[in-house]
N, C-alpha and C positions, 0 to 999 in steps of 0.2 A: 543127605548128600545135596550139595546144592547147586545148583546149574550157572554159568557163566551168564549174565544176560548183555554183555558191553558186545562180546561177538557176533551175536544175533543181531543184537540196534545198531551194527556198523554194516553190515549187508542188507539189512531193510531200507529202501528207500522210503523216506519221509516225504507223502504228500497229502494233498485234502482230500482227493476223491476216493471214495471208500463204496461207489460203486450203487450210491444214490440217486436216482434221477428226482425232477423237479415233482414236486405233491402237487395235485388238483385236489381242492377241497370236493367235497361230496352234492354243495348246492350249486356250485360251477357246472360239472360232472352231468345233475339231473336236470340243469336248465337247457344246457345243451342237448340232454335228450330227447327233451320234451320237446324241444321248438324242432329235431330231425323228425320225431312223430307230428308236430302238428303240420311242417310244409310235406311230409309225406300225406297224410289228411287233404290239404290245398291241391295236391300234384294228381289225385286221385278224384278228387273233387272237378278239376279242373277238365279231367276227360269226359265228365258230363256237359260240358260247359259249353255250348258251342261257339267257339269265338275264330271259327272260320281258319285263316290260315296263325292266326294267333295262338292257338295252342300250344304249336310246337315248342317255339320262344317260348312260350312261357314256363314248359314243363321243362325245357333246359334251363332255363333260368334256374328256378328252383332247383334243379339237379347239380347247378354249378352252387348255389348258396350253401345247397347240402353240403356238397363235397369241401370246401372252401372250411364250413364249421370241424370237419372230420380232421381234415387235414393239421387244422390248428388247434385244436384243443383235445382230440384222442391220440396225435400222433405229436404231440407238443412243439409242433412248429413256432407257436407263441413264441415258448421260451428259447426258442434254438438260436443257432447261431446266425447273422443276417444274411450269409453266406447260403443255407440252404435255403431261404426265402428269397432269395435273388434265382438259383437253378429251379423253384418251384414254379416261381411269377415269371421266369425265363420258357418253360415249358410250357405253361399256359397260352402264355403268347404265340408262340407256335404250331401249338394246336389251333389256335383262334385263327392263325394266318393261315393252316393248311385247310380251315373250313371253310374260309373265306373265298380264297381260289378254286376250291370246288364249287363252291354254291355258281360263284362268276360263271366256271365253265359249264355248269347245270342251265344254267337260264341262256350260253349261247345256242344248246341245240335243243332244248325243249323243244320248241317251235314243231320242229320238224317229227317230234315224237308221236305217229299214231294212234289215236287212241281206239282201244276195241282189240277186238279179235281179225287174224288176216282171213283173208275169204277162202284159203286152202282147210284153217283150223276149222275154222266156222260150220264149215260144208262136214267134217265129220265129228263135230258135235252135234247139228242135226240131224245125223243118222244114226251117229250113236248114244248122246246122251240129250234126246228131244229138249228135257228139263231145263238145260245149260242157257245161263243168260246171254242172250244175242246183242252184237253191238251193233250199235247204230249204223248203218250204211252209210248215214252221210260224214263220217267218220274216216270211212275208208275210203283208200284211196282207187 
């Protein structure tokens, strides 16, 4: 018995994509590994490091290069279409602009930010836990 097959090839819709996405070869793949193991290594490294108020930058630095490599060759933004690399690089920037304005608003009132312990806390830490590191008085206000 033999089946019609013009039936079936007239409701099939004929197209290319069969549901393959893009191949990363395997040296791509492990190079990329290796360099998120080796700035994992620097990023780690770098808390030893004392470079004062530089640390931080620097460990976002490298937390954005990470993220930057993940984005584009685990989640194949490379190959995609330029459309999500515009909403990618669109958010980026957004976030960078919402850091921004905070850091701004951080440095208008540091100033006035106490540092230490207030002299209410203070007073029962040294009755109840002797041990507790005491802040400076000339500190407080």
């Amino acid at each position: 018995m033999s089946h019609d097959t013009t039936a079936v090839q007239a409701t099939h819709d004929d197209h290319d994509d069969h549901g393959q996405s893009h191949i990363v070869s395997y040296g791509t793949l492990f190079g990329v590994g290796f360099a998120l193991l080796l700035m994992t290594i620097v990023t780690v490294a770098v808390r030893y490091v004392d470079a004062g108020e530089l640390n931080m930058p620097i460990a976002l630095g490298i937390a954005g290069v990470k993220a930057t490599l993940v984005a584009l060759y685990f989640m194949h933004l490379r190959w995609d279409r330029p459309f999500n690399a515009l909403v990618l690089v669109g958010s980026i920037a957004f976030v960078v602009l919402l850091m921004v304005f905070l850091l701004m608003d951080s440095a208008q009132y540091a100033p006035q930010i106490f540092k230490g312990n207030a002299p209410s806390v203070q007073e029962v830490l040294t009755v109840e836990a002797p041990g507790a590191p005491i802040a400076e008085q000339s500190q407080l206000p």
